[in-house]
ROBAZA-842658 format. One record per residue: residue number from 1; residue in three letters; chain; x, z, y of N, C-alpha, C in turn. Coordinates in Angstrom, 3 decimals. Atoms other than C-alpha are relative to their C-alpha. Example, Ala and Ser with C-alpha at 12.3 -4.5 7.8 and 13.67 -1.06 7.14 Angstrom:
@pos:1, code:ALA, unit:A, n.u:0.890, n.w:0.000, n.v:-1.190, ca.u:12.300, ca.w:7.800, ca.v:-4.500, c.u:0.900, c.w:0.000, c.v:1.200
@pos:2, code:SER, unit:A, n.u:-0.820, n.w:-0.060, n.v:-1.190, ca.u:13.670, ca.w:7.140, ca.v:-1.060, c.u:-0.770, c.w:0.730, c.v:1.090
This chain:
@pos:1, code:UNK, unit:A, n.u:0.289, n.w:1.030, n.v:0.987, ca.u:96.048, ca.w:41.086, ca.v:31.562, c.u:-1.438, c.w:-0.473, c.v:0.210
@pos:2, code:UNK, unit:A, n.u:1.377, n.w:0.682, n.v:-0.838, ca.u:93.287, ca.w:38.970, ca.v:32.310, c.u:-0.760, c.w:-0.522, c.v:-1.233
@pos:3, code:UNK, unit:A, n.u:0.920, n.w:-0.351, n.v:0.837, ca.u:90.237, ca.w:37.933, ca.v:29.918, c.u:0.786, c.w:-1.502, c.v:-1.057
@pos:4, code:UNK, unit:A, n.u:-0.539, n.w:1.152, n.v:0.651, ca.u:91.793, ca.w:34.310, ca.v:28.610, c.u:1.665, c.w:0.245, c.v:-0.342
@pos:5, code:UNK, unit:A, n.u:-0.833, n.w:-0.423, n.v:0.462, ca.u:95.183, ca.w:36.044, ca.v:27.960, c.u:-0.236, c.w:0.570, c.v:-1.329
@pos:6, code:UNK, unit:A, n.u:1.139, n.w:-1.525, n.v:1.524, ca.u:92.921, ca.w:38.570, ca.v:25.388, c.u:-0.012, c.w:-1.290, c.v:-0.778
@pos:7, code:UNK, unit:A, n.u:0.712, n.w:0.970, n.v:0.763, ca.u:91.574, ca.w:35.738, ca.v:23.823, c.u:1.047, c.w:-1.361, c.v:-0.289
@pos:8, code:UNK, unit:A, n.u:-1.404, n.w:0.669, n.v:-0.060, ca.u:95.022, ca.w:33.472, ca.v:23.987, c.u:-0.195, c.w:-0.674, c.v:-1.547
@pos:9, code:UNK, unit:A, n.u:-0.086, n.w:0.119, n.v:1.658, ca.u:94.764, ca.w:32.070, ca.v:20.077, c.u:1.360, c.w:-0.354, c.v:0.140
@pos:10, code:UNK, unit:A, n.u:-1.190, n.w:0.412, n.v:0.352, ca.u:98.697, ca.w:31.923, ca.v:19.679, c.u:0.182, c.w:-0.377, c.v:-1.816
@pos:11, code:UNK, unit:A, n.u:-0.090, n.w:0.203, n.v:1.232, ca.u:99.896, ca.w:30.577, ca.v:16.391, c.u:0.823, c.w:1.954, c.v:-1.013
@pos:12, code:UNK, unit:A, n.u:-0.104, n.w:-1.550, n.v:-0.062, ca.u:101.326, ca.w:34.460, ca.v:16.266, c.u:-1.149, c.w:0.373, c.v:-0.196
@pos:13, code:UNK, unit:A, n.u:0.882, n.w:-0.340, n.v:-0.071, ca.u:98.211, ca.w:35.392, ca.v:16.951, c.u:-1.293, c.w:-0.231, c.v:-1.297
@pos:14, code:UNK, unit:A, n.u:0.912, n.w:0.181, n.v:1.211, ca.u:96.474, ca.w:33.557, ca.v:14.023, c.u:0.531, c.w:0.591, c.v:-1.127
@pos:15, code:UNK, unit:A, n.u:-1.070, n.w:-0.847, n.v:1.614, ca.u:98.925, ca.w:34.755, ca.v:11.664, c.u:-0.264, c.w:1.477, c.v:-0.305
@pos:16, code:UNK, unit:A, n.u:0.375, n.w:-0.957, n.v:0.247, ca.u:98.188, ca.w:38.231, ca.v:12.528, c.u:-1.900, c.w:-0.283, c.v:-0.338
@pos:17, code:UNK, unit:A, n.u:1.035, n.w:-0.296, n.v:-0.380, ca.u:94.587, ca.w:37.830, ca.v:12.739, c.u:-1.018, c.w:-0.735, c.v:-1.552
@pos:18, code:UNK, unit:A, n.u:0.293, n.w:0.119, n.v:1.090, ca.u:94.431, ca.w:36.231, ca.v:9.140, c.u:0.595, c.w:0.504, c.v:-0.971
@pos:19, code:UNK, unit:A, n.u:-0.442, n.w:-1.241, n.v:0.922, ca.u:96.564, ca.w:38.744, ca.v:7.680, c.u:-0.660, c.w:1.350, c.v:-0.399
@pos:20, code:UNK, unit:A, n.u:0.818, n.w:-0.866, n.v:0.076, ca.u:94.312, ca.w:41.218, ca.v:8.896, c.u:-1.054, c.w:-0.346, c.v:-0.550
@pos:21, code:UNK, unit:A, n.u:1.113, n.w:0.318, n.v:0.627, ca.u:91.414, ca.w:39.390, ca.v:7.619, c.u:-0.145, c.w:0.180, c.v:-1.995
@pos:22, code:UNK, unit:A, n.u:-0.005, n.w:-0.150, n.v:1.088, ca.u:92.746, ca.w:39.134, ca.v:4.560, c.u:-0.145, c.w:1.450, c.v:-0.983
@pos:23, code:UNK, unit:A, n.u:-0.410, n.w:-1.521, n.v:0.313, ca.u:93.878, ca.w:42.619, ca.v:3.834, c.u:-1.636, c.w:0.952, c.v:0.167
@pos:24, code:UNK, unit:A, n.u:1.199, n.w:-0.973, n.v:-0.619, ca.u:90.151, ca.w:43.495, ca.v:4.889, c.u:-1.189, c.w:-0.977, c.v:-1.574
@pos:25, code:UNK, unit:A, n.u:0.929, n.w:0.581, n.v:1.211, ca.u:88.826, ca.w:41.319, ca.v:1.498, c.u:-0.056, c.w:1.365, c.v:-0.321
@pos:26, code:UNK, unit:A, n.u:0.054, n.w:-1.162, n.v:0.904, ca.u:89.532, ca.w:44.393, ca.v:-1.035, c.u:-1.358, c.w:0.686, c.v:0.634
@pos:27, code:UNK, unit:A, n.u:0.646, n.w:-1.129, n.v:-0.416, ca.u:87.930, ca.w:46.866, ca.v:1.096, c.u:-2.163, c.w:-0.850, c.v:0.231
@pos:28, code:UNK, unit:A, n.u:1.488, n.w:1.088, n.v:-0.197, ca.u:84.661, ca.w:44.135, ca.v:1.727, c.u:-0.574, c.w:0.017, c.v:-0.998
@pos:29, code:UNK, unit:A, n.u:-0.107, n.w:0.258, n.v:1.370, ca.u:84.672, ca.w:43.502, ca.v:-1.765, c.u:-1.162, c.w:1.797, c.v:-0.679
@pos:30, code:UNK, unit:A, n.u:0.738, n.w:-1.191, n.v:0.538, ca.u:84.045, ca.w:47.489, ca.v:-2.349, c.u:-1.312, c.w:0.548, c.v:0.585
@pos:31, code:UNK, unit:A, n.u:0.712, n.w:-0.164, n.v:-0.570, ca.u:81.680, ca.w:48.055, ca.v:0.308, c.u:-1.247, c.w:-0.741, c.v:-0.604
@pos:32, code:UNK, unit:A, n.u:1.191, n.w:0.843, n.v:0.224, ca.u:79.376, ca.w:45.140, ca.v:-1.038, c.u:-0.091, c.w:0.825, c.v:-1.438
@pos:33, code:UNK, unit:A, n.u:0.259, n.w:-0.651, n.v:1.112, ca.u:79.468, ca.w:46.412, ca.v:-4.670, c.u:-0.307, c.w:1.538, c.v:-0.096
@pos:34, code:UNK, unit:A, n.u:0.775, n.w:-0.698, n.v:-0.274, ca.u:78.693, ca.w:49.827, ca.v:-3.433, c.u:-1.098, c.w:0.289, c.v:0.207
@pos:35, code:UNK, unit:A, n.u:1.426, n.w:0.522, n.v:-0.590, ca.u:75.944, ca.w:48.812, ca.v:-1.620, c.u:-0.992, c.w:-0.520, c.v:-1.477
@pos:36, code:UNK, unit:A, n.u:0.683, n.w:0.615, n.v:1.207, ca.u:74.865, ca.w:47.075, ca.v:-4.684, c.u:-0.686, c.w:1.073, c.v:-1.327
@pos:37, code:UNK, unit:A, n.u:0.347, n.w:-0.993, n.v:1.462, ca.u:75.234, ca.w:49.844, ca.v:-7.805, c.u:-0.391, c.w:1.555, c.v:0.919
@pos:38, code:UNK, unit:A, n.u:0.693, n.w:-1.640, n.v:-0.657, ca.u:74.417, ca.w:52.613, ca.v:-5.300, c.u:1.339, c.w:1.364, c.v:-0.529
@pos:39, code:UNK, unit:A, n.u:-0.291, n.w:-0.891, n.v:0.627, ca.u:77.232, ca.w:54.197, ca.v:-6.886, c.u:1.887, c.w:0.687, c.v:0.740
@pos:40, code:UNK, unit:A, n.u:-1.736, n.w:0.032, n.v:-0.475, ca.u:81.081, ca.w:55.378, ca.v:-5.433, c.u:0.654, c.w:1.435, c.v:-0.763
@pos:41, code:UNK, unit:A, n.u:-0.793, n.w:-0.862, n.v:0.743, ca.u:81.771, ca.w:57.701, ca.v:-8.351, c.u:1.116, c.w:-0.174, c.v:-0.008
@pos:42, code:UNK, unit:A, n.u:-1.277, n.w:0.379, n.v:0.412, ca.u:85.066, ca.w:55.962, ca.v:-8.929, c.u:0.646, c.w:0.121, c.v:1.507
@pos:43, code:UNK, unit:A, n.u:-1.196, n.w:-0.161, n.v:-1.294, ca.u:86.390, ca.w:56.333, ca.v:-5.292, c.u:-0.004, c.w:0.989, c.v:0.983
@pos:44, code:UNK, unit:A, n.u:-0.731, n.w:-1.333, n.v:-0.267, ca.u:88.329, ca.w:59.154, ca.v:-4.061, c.u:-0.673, c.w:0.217, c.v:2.057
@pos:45, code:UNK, unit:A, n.u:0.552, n.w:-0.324, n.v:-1.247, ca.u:86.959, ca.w:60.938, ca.v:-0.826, c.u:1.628, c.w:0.237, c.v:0.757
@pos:46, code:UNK, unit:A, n.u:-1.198, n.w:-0.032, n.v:-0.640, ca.u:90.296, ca.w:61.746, ca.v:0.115, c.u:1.010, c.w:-0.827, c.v:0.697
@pos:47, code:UNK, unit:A, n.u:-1.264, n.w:1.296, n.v:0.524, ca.u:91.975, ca.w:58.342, ca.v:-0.475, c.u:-0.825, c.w:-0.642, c.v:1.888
@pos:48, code:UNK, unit:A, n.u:0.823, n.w:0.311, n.v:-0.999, ca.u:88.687, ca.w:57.110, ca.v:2.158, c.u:-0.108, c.w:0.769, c.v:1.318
@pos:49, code:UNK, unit:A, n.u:-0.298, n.w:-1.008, n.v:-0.882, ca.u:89.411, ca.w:59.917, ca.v:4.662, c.u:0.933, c.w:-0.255, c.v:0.559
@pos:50, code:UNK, unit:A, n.u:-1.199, n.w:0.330, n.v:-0.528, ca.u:92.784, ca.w:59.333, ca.v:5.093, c.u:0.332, c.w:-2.137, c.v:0.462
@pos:51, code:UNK, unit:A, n.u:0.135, n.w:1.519, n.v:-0.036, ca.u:92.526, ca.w:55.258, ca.v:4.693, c.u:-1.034, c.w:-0.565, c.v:1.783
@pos:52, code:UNK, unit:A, n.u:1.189, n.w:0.271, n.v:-1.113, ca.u:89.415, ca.w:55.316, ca.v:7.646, c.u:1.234, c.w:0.611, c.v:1.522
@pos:53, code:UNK, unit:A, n.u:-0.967, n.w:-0.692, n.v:-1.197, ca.u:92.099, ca.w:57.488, ca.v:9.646, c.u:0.590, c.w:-0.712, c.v:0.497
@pos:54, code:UNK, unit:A, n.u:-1.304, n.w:1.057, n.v:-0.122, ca.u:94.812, ca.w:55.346, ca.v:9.417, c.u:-0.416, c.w:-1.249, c.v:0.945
@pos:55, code:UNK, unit:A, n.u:0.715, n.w:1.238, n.v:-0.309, ca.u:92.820, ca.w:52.482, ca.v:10.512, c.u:-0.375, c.w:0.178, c.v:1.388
@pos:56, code:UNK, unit:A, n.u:0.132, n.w:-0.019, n.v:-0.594, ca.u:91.701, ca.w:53.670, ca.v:13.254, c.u:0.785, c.w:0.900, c.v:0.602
@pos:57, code:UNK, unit:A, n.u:-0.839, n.w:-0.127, n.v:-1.317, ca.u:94.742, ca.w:54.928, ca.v:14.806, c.u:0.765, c.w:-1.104, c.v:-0.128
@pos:58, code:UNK, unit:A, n.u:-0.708, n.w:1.118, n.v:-0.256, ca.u:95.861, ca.w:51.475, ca.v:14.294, c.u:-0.245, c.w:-0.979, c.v:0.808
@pos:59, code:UNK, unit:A, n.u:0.908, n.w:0.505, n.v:-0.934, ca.u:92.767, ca.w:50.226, ca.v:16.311, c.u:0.577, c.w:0.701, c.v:1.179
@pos:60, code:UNK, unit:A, n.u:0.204, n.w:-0.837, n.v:-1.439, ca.u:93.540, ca.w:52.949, ca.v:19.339, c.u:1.798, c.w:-1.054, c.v:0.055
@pos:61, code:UNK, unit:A, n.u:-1.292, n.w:0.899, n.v:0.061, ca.u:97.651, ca.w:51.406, ca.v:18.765, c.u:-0.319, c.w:-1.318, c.v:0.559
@pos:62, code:UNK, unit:A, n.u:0.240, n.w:1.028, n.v:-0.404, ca.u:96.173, ca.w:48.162, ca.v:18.762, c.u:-0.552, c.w:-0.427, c.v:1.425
@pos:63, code:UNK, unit:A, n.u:0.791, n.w:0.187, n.v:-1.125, ca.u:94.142, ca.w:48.672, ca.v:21.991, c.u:1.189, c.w:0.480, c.v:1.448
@pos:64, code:UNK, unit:A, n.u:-0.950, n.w:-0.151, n.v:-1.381, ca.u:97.007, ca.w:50.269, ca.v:24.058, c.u:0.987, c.w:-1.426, c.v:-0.258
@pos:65, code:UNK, unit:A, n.u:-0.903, n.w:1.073, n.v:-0.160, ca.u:99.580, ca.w:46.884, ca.v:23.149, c.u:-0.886, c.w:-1.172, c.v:0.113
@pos:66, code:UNK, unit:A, n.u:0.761, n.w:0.749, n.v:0.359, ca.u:96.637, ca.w:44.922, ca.v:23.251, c.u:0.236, c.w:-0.877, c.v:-0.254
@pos:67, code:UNK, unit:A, n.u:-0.365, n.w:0.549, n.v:0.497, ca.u:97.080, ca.w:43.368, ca.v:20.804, c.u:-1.142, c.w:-0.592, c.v:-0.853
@pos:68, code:UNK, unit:A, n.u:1.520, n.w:0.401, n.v:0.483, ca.u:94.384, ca.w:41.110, ca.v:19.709, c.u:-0.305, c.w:0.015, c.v:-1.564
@pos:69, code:UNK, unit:A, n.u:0.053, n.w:-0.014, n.v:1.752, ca.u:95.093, ca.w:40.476, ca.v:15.576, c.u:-0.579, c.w:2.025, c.v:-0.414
@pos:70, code:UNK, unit:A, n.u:0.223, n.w:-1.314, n.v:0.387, ca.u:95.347, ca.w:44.292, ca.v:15.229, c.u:-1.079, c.w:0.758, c.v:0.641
@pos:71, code:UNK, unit:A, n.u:1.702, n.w:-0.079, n.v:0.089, ca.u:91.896, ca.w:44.739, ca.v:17.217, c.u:-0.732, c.w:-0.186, c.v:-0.259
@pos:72, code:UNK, unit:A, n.u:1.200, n.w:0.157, n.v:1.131, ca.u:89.713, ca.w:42.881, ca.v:15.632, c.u:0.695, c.w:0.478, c.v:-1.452
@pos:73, code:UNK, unit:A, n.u:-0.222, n.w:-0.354, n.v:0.827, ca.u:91.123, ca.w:43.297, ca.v:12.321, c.u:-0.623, c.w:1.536, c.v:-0.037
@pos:74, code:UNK, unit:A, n.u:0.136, n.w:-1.107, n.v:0.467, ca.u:91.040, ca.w:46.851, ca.v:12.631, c.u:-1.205, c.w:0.703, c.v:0.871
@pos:75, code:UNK, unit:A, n.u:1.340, n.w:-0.232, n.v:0.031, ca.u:87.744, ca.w:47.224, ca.v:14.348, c.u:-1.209, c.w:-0.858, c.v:-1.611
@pos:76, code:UNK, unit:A, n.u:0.299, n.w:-0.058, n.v:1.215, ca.u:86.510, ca.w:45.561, ca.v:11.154, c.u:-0.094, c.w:1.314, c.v:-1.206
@pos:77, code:UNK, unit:A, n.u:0.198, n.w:-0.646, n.v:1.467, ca.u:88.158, ca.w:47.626, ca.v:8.960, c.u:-0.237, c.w:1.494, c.v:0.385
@pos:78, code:UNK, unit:A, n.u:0.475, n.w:-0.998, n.v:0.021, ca.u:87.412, ca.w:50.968, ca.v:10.370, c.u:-1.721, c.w:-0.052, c.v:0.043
@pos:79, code:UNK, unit:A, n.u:1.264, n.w:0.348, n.v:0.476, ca.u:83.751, ca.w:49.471, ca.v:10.278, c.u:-0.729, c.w:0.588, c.v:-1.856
@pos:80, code:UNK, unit:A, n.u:0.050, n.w:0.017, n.v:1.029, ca.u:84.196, ca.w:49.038, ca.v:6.976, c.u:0.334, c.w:1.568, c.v:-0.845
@pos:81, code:UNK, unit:A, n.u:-0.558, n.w:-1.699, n.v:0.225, ca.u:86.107, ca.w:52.543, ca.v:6.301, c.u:-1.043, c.w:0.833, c.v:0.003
@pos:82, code:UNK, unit:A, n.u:0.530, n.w:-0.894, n.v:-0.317, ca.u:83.590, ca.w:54.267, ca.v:7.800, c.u:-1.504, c.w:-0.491, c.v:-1.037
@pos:83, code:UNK, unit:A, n.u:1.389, n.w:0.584, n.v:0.819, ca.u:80.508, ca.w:52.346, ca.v:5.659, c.u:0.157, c.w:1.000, c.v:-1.203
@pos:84, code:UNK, unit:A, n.u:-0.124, n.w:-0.511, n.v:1.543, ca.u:82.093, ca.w:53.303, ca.v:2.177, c.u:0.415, c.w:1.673, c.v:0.182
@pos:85, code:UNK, unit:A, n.u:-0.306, n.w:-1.054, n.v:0.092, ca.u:82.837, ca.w:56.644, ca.v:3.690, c.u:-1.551, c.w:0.925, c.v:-0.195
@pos:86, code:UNK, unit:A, n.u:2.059, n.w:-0.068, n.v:0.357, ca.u:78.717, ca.w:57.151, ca.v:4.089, c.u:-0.137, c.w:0.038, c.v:-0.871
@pos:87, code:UNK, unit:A, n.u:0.869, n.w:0.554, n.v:1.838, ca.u:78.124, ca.w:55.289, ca.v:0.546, c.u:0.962, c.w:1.280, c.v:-0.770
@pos:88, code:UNK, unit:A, n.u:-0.835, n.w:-0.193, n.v:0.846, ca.u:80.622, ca.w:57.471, ca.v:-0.699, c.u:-0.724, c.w:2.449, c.v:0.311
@pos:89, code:UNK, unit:A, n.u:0.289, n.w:-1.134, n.v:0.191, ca.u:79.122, ca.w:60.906, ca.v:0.988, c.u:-1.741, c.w:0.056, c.v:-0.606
@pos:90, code:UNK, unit:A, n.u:1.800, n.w:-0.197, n.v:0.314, ca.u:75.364, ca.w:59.849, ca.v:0.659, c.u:-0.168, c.w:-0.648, c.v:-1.340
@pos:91, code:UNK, unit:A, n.u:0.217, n.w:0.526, n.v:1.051, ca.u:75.815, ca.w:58.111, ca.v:-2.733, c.u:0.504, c.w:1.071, c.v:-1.007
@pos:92, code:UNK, unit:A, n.u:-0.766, n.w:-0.776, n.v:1.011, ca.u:77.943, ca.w:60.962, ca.v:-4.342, c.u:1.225, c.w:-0.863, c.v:-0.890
């Protein structure tokens, strides 16, 4: 697969790649208001453990079918996973 195949924008391709975007508000959403009150009393270490997991065996998935929506997307959201997993050990 060659570098303008990767990068292909199919109408497939947008569909995934704004599904994933979307699905990556919520989690954006918490990260910024974390960041903000300093605070992640209300969210479960467990829930963020398993959620950061998930994510990134959907990225390693995504990278063997390479499959472009489900790489970026989910290099985002294990970005993101892994932020509120920080705010969430260094914030208490």
């Amino acid at each position: 697969m060659n570098l303008s195949e990767i990068l292909a924008l199919t109408p497939l391709n947008f569909l995934g790649i704004v599904a994933g975007g979307m699905g990556l508000i919520g989690v954006a959403t918490q990260v910024v208001k974390s960041w903000i009150t300093k605070s992640t009393h209300d969210l479960s270490l467990i829930a963020l453990i398993v959620n950061t997991t998930s994510t990134t065996l959907w990225l390693v998935y995504g990278f063997l079918q390479a499959d472009q929506p489900l790489i970026l997307s989910n290099i985002v959201g294990v970005t993101l996973g892994s932020l509120l997993l920080s705010f969430k050990l260094y914030f208490g």
